[in-house]
N, C-alpha and C positions, 0 to 999 in steps of 0.2 A: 133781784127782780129785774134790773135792766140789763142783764145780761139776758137773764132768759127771752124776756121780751124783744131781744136782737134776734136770739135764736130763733125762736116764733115765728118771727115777720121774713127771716129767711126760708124758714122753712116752706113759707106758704108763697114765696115768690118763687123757688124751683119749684114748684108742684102748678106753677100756671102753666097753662099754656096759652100762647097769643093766638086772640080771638080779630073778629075784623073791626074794629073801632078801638076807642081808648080803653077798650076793657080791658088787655092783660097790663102786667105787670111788670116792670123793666127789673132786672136782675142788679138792681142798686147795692151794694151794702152799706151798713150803716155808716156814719161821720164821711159822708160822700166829698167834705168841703171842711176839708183840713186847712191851719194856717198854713201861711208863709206862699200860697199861690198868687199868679198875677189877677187870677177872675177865677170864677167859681160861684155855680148857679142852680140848684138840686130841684126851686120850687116849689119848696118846702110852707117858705115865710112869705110867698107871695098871694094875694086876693084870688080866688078863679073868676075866671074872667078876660078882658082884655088885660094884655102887661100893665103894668104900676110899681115901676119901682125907678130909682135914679142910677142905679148901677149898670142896665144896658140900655140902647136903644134901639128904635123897631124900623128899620128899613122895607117897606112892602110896594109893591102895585097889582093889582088884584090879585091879593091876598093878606091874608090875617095872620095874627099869632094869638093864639088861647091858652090860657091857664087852665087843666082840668085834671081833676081828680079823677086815679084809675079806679080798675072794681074794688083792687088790693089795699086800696089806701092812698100809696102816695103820690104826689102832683107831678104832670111832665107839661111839655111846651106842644101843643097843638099845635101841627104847621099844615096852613089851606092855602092852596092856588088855586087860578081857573088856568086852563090852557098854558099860554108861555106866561103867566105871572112868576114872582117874587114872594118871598116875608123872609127877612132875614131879623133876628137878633143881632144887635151890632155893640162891638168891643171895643172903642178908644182907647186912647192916652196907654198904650203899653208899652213899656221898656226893657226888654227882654238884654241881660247882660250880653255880649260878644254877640249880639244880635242870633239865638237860639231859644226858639220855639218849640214845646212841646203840646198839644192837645189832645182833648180826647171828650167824647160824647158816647152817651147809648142811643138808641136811635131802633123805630122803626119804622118802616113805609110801605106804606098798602099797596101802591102799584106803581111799578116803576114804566115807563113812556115805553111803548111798541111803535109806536107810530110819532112824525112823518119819517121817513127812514134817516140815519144817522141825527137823530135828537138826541143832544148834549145837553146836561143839566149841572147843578154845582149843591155842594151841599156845606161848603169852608171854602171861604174866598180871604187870603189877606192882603195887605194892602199896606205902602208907607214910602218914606222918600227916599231917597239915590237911586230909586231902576223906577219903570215905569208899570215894572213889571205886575200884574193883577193875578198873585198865585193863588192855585184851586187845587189845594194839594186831596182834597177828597170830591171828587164827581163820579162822571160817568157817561157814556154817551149806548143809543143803540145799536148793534152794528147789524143789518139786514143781509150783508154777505156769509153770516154765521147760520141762522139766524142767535140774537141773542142781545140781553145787557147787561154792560159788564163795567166795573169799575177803573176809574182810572184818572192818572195827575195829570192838570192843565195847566193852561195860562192864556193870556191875550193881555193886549195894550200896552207891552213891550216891543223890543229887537227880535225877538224872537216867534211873535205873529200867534196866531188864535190857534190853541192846539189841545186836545184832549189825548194821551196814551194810555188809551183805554188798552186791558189786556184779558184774552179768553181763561188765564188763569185765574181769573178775578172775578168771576160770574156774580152778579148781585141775588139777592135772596130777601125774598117780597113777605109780609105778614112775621117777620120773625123779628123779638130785639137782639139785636148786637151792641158791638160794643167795637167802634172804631177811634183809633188813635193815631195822631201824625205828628210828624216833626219838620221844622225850618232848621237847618243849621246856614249860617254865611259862611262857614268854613271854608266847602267846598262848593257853597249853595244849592246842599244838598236838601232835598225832598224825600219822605220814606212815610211808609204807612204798616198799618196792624192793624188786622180785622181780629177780633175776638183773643188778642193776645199773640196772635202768630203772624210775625214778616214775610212779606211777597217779595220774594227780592224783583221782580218787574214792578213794584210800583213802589218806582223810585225815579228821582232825575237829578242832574249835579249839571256843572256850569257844563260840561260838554255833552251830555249825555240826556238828551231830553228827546219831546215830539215837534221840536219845531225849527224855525231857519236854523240852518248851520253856522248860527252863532253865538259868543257864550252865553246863555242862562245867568242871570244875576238878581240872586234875592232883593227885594228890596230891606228897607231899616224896618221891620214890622212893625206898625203903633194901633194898628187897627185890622180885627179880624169882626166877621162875616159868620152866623151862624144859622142856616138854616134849608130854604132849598128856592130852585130859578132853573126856569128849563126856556133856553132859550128862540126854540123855533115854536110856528104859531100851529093850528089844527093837530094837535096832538090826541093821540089814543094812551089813556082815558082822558076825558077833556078835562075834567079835577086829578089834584095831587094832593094827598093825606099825607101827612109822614107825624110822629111822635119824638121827642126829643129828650132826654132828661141827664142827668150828671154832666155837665157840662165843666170844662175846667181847662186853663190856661199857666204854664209853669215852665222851670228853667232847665226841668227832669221829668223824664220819663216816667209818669203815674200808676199807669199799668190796668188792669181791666179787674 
């Protein structure tokens, strides 16, 4: 019986299709929140509603985080701004061995910023001690020379100064869930990303090879990661930002979509 019932609920989460509010249906499968991760977060066991739980915490300025139930059933993270706000979900105390970060989320967002031209926004910020460094290994910015928005890894409040490499191979994609995954490694303080299971090798960056001064890149000790969205110039087109969030999870390996 509980297999079939696995089966079932898959069956009718490829048969959505995303609609424009929390109606569809994020392409989860089941046991989303296996042991032995550093964090892991499906929304499952959580109230709808504002957050309520001791496991994350909610970093916002005009804006919210919502607990809601889709049409399909299961629960994802409502993420609301107005203009250049904030709501981030927030990750402490983590200790990643040889300092190596894996993540991964599904995610969808109703409208990515047109306006004011080159608007950068973040959507995974982490954070911790020996660099200064505030990585954004998943953003994005607009680029109006294109026209177009496209994804791409940053930083600021580092040696290395405020930089998004955003890239036109990386085109974003509005009203649909994906399924994005990144990695920290200190090895080479390499950065790397996966949309939907497949690597861009342009979004990527390591201690020499980034968007910013020509100086080296250096991860910092990760203990705190950032989940959610912050667009940081003011008069933005659309003046709100909707975005959906759900499988969230944090580990020493690559999880996979």
């Amino acid at each position: 019986m509980r297999r079939f019932l696995a089966v079932f609920a898959a069956a009718l989460t490829l048969g959505t299709v995303a609609g424009s509010g929390p109606a569809g249906a994020s392409t989860a499968t089941p046991h989303s929140c296996p042991r032995g991760l550093f964090f892991c977060e499906d929304f499952e066991r959580l109230p709808p509603g504002g957050p309520r739980t001791l496991k994350w915490g909610v970093d916002t300025r005009h804006g919210t985080l919502t607990v809601e139930r889709s049409r399909r059933g299961n629960q994802v993270l409502h993420v609301h701004t107005v203009d250049n706000g904030r709501a981030f979900l927030r990750v402490d105390d983590i200790a990643a061995p040889d300092n190596r970060l894996y993540g991964r989320m599904r995610l969808r967002v109703d409208a990515f910023p047109t306006a004011p031209d080159w608007a950068h926004f973040t959507l995974v910020e982490a954070t911790g001690a020996g660099s200064a460094e505030v990585v954004r290994p998943v953003g994005g910015q607009y680029a109006p020379t294109v026209p177009g928005t496209f994804w791409g890894i940053g930083a600021d409040g580092g040696p290395t100064g405020d930089w998004t490499n955003w890239r036109e191979s990386a085109p974003v994609t509005e009203d649909t869930w994906q399924c994005v995954e990144w990695r920290l490694d200190a090895t080479d303080n390499r950065v790397a990303v996966w949309i939907d299971g497949v690597a861009n090798p342009e979004l990527t960056a390591s201690t020499t090879e980034h968007g910013g001064n020509d100086v080296p890149f250096v991860l910092p000790t990760v203990d705190t990661v950032k989940i959610g969205w912050q667009l940081y110039q003011g008069g933005t087109t659309p003046g709100e930002f909707d975005l959906w969030i759900d499988d969230v999870a944090l580990s020493s390996k690559r999880l996979g979509c």
